[in-house]
C-alpha atoms as one frame of an Amber mdcrd trajectory, in Angstrom:
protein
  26.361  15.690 -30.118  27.081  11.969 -31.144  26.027  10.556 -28.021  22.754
  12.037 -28.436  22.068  11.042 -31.970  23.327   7.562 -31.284  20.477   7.491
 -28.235  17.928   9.355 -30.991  18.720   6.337 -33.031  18.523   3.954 -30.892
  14.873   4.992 -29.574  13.653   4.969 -32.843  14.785   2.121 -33.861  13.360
   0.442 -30.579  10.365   1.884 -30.955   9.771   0.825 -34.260  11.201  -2.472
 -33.451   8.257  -2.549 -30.925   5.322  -1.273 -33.390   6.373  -4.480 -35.571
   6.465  -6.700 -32.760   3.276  -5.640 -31.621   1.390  -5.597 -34.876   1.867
  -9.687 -34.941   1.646 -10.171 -31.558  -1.917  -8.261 -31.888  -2.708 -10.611
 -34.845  -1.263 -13.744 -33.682  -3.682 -12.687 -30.408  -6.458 -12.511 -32.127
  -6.395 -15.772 -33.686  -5.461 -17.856 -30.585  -8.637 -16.009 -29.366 -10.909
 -17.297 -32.174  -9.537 -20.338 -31.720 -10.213 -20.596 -27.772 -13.816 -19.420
 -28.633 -14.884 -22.245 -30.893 -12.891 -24.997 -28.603 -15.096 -23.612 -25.814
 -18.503 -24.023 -28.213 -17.016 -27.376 -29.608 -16.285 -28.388 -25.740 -19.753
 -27.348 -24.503 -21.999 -30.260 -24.398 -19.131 -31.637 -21.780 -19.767 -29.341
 -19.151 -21.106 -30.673 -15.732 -24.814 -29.206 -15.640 -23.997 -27.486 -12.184
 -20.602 -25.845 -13.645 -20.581 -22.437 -12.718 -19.585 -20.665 -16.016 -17.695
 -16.784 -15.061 -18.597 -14.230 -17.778 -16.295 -13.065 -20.097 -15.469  -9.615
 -19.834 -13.315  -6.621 -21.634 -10.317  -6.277 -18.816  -7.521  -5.595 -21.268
  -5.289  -3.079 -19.583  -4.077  -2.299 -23.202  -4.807  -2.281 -26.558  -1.477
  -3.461 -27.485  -0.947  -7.155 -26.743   2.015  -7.219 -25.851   1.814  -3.813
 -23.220  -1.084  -6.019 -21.440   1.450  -8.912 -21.328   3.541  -6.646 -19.674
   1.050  -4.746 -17.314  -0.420  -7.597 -15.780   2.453  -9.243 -14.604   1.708
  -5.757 -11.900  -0.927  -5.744  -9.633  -0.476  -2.422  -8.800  -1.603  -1.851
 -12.668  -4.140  -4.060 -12.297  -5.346  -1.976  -8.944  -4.817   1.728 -11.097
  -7.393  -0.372 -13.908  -9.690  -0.949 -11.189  -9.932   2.199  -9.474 -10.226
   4.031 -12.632 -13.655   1.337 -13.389 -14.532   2.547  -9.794 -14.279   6.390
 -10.547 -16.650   5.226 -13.986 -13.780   6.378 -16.308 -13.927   4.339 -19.676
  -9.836   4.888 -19.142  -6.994   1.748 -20.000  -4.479   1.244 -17.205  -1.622
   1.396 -20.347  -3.127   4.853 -21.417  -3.230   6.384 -17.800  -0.413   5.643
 -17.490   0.772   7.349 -20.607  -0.511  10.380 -19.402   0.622  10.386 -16.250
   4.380  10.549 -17.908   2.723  13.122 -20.063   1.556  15.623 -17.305   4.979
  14.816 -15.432   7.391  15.723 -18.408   5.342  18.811 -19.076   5.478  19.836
 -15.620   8.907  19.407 -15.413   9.726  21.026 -18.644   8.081  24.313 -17.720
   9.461  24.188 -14.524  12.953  23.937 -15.521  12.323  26.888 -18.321  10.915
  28.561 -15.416  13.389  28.097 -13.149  16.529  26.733 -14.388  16.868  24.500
 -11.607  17.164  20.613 -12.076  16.423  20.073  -8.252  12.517  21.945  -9.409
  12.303  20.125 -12.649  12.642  17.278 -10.835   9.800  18.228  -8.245   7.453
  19.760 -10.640   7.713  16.256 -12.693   7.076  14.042  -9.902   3.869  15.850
  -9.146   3.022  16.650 -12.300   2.889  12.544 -12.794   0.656  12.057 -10.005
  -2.293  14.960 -10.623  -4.120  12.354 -13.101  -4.113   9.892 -10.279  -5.229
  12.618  -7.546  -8.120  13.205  -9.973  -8.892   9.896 -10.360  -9.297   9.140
  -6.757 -11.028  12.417  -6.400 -13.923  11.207  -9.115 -13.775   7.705  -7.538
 -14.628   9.463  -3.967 -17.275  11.524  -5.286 -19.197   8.425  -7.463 -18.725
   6.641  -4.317 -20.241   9.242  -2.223 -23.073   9.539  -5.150 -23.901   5.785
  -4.346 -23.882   5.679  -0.342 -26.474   8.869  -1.337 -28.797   6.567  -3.483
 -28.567   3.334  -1.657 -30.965   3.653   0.766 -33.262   4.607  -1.780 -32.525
   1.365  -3.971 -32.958  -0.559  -0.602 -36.135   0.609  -0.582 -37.585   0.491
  -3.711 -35.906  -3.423  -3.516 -38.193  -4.171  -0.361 -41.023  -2.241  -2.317
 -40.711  -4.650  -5.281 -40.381  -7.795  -2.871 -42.928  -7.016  -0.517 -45.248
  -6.570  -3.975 -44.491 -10.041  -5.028 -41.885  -9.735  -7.432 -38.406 -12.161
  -7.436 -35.307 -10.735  -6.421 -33.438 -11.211  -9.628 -36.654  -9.082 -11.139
 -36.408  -6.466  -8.158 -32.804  -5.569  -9.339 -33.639  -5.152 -12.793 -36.221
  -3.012 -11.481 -33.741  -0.796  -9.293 -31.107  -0.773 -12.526 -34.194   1.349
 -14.387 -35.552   3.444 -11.578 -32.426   4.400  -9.434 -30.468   7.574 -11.066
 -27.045   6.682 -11.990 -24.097   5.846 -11.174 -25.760   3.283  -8.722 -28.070
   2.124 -11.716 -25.372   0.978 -13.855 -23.979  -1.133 -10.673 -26.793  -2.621
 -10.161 -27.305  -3.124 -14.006 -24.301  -5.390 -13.947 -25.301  -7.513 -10.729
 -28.157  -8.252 -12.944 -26.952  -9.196 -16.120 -24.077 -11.135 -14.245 -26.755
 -13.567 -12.694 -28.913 -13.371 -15.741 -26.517 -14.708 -17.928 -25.860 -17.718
 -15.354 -23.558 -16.423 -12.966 -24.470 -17.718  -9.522 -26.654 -14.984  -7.330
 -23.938 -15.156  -4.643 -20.862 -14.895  -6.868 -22.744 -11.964  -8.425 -23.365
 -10.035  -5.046 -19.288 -10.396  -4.386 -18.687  -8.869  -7.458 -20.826  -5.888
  -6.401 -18.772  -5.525  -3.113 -15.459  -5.805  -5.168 -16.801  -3.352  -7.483
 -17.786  -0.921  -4.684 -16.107  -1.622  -1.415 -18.305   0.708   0.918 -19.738
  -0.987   4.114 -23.564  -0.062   3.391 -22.859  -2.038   0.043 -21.465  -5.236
   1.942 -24.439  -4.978   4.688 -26.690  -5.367   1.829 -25.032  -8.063   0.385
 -24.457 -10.208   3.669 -28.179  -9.793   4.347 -29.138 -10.939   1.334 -26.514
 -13.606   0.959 -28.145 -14.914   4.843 -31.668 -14.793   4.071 -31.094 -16.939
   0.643 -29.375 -19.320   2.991 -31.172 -19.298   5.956 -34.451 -17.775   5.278
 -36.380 -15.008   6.548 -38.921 -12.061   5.467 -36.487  -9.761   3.084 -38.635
  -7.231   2.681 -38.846  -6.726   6.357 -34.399  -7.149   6.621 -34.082  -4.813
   3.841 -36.562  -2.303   5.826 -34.081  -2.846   8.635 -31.271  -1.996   6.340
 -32.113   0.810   5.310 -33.102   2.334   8.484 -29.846   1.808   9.813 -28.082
   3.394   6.811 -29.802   6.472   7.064 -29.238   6.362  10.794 -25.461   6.109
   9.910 -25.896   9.385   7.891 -27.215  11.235  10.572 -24.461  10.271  12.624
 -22.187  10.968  10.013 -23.556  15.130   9.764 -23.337  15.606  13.053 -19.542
  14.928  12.940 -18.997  16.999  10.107 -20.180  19.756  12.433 -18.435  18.714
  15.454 -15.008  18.644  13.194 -15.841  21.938  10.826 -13.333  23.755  13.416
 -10.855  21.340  12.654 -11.289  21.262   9.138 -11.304  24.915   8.682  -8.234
  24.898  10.533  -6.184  22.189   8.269  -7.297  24.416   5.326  -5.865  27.499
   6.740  -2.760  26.075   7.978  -2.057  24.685   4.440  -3.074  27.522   2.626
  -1.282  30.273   4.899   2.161  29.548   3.757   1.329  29.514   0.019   0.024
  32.883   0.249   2.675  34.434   2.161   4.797  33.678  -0.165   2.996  34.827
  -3.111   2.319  37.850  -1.423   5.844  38.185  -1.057   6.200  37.766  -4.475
   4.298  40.410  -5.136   5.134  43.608  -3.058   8.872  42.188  -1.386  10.482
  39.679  -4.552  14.166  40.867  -3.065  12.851  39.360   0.631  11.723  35.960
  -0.920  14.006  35.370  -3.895  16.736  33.333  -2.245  14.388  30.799  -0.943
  14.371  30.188  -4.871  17.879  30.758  -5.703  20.390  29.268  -3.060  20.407
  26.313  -2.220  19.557  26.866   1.506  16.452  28.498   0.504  15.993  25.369
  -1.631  16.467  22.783   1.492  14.128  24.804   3.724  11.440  24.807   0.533
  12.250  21.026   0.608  11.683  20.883   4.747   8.699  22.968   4.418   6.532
  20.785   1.935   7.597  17.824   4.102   6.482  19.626   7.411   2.987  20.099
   5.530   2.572  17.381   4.442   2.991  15.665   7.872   0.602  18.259   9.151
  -1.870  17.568   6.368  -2.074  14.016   7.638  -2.075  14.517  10.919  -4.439
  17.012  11.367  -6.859  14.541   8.797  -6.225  11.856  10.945  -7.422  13.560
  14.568 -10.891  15.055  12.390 -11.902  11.551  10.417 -14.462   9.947  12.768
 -14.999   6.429  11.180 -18.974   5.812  11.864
């Protein structure tokens, strides 16, 4: 009982140790901001005239100074910051984060009141900690799917608006008001980057970053070659387009030609789930000592690993890159 209020003590202590620190750190930020801000102003007139000038932009990972001190010294935070940007969730690395530990000590909590087995709690908080980032990359799929849906669409409208006369940099701004979202807002920012003096080129890498899908880095290589080399857009982004809706013709008729094996990876994984539950249901005596001994709990242990194999497997012999 002494050891755990000395470790009670200690935490809050450290935490609010931490709040302190954090509060002038935050302050103390601020200011050396300001201050960076008018030495750029004062320092303006000294710029070359062909210095290319980046645009500032809100990539704090957290609100609290000295957690995005922290953070960034990780690129694998800085890589959960950008996929959550990608999936269009207005989410802080720091907070994910946050929840992630959240979901995982819940899960783990009610699966040790459940259960009364560390070896579950242990499990259950492990996955628990990764469902926010499984939805994540489940919303960053489907936006991403959204976009390969509208791009030939934007391609077009582009070519419209440069066969009619219109500039490029205009064309976009026309696709960022026409186009439905989320492919809107992407090309929203390509604009604004260039428009607020961004070169076009650095601009159309910053789309590709932003969405890393091949139809998207076509686009932008063409693009990037005919402002180098010359050449009748209107008639490459014609071309483009074409071939991207080709690629999604391609693309159906190996979702049919693999619908056997997909329907088969989602029986296998779902078959031994059920049986179980089943189990559960009409035979608990039969099934209880899978949950209770400890051999039950090293074949529940070589069963979710044998899956899981066979989840990837299976997902690797029915994904036909196109």
């Amino acid at each position: 009982m002494t050891a755990l209020i000395a470790v009670l003590v200690f935490v809050v202590v450290a935490l609010a140790t931490f709040a302190v620190a954090s509060l002038f750190d935050e302050r103390s930020a601020q200011a050396r901001l300001i201050k960076d801000r008018l030495a750029t102003v004062q320092k303006a007139p000294e710029r070359e005239p062909d210095e290319e000038l980046a645009l500032l932009r809100d990539e704090q990972l957290s609100k609290i100074p000295a957690l995005d001190t922290l953070l960034r010294r990780s690129a694998r935070v800085s890589a959960i910051q950008e996929a959550l940007l990608q999936a269009g969730m207005k989410f802080r690395a720091g907070n994910f984060l946050v929840l992630c530990l959240l979901c995982g000590a819940l899960a783990g909590v009610a699966a040790f009141i459940g259960s009364r087995n560390p070896a579950i709690a242990w499990a259950a908080l492990v996955i628990g900690s990764f469902l926010p980032y499984a939805f994540v990359s489940y919303r960053r799929q489907k936006r991403f799917e959204k976009i390969e849906e509208l791009f030939p669409e934007a391609i077009d409208t582009l070519a419209r608006a440069v066969r009619a006369g219109h500039a490029f940099t205009t064309a976009l701004e026309m696709i960022s008001n026409e186009i439905s979202e989320p492919l809107a807002s992407e090309f929203r920012k390509l604009y604004e980057e260039q428009k607020f003096g961004m070169p076009v080129r650095d601009a159309l890498m910053n789309l590709t970053e932003r969405v890393p899908l091949v139809d998207v880095k076509f686009f932008v290589t063409a693009v990037m070659l005919q402002r180098e080399t010359g050449g009748n857009l209107a008639e490459i982004l014609d071309n483009l387009s074409y071939v991207i809706r080709e690629r999604f013709k391609i693309q159906r008729q190996v979702r049919v030609h693999t619908a056997q094996g997909r329907l088969t990876m989602a029986l296998l994984m779902a078959m031994p789930p059920a049986v179980v539950a089943i189990l559960l249901v009409f035979s608990p005596d039969f099934v209880r000592p899978l949950f209770y001994d400890p051999i039950g709990h090293a074949l529940l242990v070589v069963s979710i690993v044998l899956q899981t194999i066979g989840y990837f497997v299976i997902r690797k012999i029915i994904k036909i890159q196109v």
